[in-house]
N, C-alpha and C positions, 0 to 999 in steps of 0.2 A: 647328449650329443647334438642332438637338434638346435637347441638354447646357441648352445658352441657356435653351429655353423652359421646359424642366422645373428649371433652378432660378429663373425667374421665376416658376411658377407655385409654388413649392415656398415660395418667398420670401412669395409672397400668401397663401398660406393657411394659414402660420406666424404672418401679422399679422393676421389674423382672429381666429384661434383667441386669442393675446394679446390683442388687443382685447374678446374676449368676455370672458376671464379678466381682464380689468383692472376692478377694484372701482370705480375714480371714472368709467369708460365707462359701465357698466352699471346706474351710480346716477342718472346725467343722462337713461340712455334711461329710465326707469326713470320718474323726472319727467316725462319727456316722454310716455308712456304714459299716465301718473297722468292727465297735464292733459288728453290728450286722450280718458280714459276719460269725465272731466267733463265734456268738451264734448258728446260724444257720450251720456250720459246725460239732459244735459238737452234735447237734439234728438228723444231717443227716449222720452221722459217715459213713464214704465211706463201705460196702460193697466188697466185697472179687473181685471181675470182675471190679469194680471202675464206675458203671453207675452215682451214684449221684453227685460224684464230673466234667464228662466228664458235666452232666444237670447245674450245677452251672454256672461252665466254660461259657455256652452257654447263660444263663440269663445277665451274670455280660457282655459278649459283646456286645448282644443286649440293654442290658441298657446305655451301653458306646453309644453307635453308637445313639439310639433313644434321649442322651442329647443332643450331636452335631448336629443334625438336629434342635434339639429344638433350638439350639443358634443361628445356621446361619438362620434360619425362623425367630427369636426375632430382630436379626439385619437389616434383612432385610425390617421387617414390620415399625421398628422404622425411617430406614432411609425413607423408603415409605412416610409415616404419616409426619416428618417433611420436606421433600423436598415440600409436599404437601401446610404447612404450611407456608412453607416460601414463595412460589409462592405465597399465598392468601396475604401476607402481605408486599409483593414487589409489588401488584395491588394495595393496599390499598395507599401503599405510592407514587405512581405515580400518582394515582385521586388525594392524595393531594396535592401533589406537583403544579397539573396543576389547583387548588384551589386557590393556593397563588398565582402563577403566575397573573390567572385573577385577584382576587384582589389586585395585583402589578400596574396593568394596571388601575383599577379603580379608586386606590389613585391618579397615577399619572393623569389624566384626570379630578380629581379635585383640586389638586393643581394646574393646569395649567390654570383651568376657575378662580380661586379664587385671 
């Protein structure tokens, strides 16, 4: 069950991370930010001293800054998780390898009695 969950979750956050990094995703959310920066500008109609436009200002960099950490944490975890996996299955194939080998050795040992 364990195996299970960690490559379903290994599977989700493989299509995250692809999804971030996919250029026509990022360009619709992207639009979809656009429009809703405009809506919300004009709700927030700057004030004569200009405070809610300096507040936006300050939102829209900490959202910048908090995706970028998001992506280099996504990269990092993913490459985590398969470096991991791919150790487990460079052990796997070395048990077998040394599988075949003795039984290399077995056939030969009975062809040589027969």
């Amino acid at each position: 069950m364990r195996a299970k969950t960690m490559i379903e979750l290994l599977t989700l956050s493989t299509n995250l991370y692809l999804i971030a990094k996919d250029k026509e995703t990022m360009e619709n959310i992207t639009q979809l930010v656009n429009k809703g920066k405009e809506k919300w500008d004009e709700a927030m109609k700057p004030s004569e001293d200009g405070e809610e436009t300096d507040l936006m200002q300050k939102i829209i960099v900490k959202a910048k800054e908090a995706k970028q950490e998001l992506d280099e944490k996504m990269e990092e975890i993913a490459v985590k998780v398969y470096a991991k996996m791919h150790i487990a299955h460079a052990d796997d194939v070395k048990e077998l390898e040394q599988k075949i080998t003795q039984l290399e050795k077995q056939i030969s040992l009975l062809q040589a009695r027969a």
